[in-house]
C-alpha angles and dihedrals in degrees: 000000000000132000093247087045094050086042091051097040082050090045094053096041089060101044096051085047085055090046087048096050092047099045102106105202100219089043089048094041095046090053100047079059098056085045089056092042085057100047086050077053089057089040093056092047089051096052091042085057096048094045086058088052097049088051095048089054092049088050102053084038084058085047094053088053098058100038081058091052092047100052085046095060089045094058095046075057097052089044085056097059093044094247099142093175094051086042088063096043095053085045086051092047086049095048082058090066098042092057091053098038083063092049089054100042083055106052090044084058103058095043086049079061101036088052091047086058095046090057097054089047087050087046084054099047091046096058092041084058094045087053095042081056093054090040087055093048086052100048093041091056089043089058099041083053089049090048091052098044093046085048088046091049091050088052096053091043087049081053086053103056116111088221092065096042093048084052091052090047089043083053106047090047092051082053086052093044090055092038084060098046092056100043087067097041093066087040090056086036090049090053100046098041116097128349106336094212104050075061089063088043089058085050094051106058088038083069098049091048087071095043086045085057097038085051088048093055098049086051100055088045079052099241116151122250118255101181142032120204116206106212137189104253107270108238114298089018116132112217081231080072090054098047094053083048084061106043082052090057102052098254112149114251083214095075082062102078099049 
C-alpha cells in the first residue's frame, strides 16, 4: 500500500471518528424527520399531479365519446337524405374518434391505476413517518435516561474517590481541633474572670448545702447527730442564725466568746 493511499485510508478514519463523535442522536434523528416530512411534501405534490392528469385524460376520453356520438348522428342523417358519399365522410370522421376515444380510454385507465397506486405508496409513507416519529420519542428518551444515569454513575464515582473522603476526615479533626480550643478557652476565661475567692466561697457552701440535707434527714429518721459543721453563713444568713443552730444542738454559748 502506498504512502497517498495510507494517508488517505488515515485521513478518512479520523474524520468519520470526528463525524461520530459529533452526531448527536436527537439532532440527527429530528432532522431525519423534517427530511421525511419533506419528502411526504414532494409525495403529495406527485400524486396531485398524477391525479390532474388522470382527470384530463378522462375528459378528453369523455370528449372523444361524444364527438363519436356526434359524427354518428350526422351520417344517419346523411343516410336519411340519401346522400351515400356524405354518409361515409361523417362514419370516418367518426372512426377518428373512435380510435381515439380507445387510446384514451385506455390511457385513463392505466393513471387511474397508476394514481391508485400512488396513493397507497403515499398512505405508506405517511404511517412509516408516523412510526419513525414514536421511534424518535423513544430513543430520545432512551438517550436522555442513559445520559442521566452516566452523569449519575461520575458523580458517584466523584463521591468515591479517597481524596474526597481524606478531605472530609481532614476536615472533621481540624472541627475538633477548634471545638477544643474553645471549650478551654471559656474554662480558662471562666477561672480568671472575676474574685477568685468569692469563687471558693460558692464552692464552699455548695458543698454545706448536701451535708445540711443529709443532717436534716437523719433528724426526721430520728438518728442523733455526730457531727456539727460549722459553716460560713450561706448569702443573706445573720451570724445570729448560726448561733440559734448551735445552742440546738447542744454546743456550749460560751465557745462563742473565745
Amino acid at each position: 500500500m502506498g504512502i497517498f493511499s495510507r494517508l488517505g485510508t488515515l485521513l478518512k478514519s479520523n474524520l468519520n471518528d470526528l463525524i461520530s463523535k459529533a452526531e448527536d442522536p436527537q439532532k440527527m434523528l429530528n432532522q431525519i424527520v423534517v427530511d421525511m416530512q419533506n419528502q411526504l411534501v414532494d409525495a403529495k405534490k406527485q400524486v396531485a399531479m398524477s391525479i390532474v392528469d388522470q382527470k384530463r385524460l378522462e375528459k378528453q376520453r369523455d370528449e372523444q365519446s361524444e364527438l363519436s356520438k356526434e359524427w354518428e348522428r350526422k351520417a344517419m342523417l346523411a343516410v336519411r337524405a340519401g346522400d351515400d358519399n356524405l354518409a361515409r365522410e361523417a362514419l370516418k370522421r367518426k372512426g377518428e374518434h373512435d380510435t381515439q376515444l380507445a387510446e384514451f380510454t385506455k390511457q385513463s385507465i392505466l393513471q387511474k391505476e397508476a394514481v391508485d397506486k400512488l396513493k397507497d405508496q403515499l398512505r405508506t409513507l405517511n404511517d412509516k413517518i408516523e412510526e419513525a416519529k414514536r421511534k424518535k420519542n423513544i430513543l430520545v428518551a432512551r438517550q436522555k435516561r442513559a445520559e442521566a444515569q452516566r452523569a449519575i454513575q461520575d458523580t458517584m464515582r466523584g463521591l468515591s474517590d479517597t481524596n474526597a473522603f481524606d478531605t472530609f476526615e481532614r476536615m472533621a479533626q481540624k472541627v475538633d481541633s477548634i471545638e477544643a480550643e474553645a471549650e478551654a478557652s471559656t474554662e480558662i476565661g471562666g477561672e480568671l474572670a472575676g474574685d477568685t475567692l468569692t469563687q471558693k466561697f460558692k464552692s464552699l457552701e455548695a458543698g454545706s448545702g448536701s451535708d445540711n440535707a443529709l443532717e436534716e434527714l437523719k433528724a426526721k429518721m430520728g438518728l442523733p447527730a455526730q457531727t456539727v459543721r460549722a459553716a460560713l453563713p450561706a448569702r443573706g444568713e445573720s451570724l445570729e442564725g448560726i448561733e440559734g443552730a448551735s445552742e440546738s444542738v447542744g454546743v456550749p454559748t460560751g465557745s462563742r466568746s473565745k
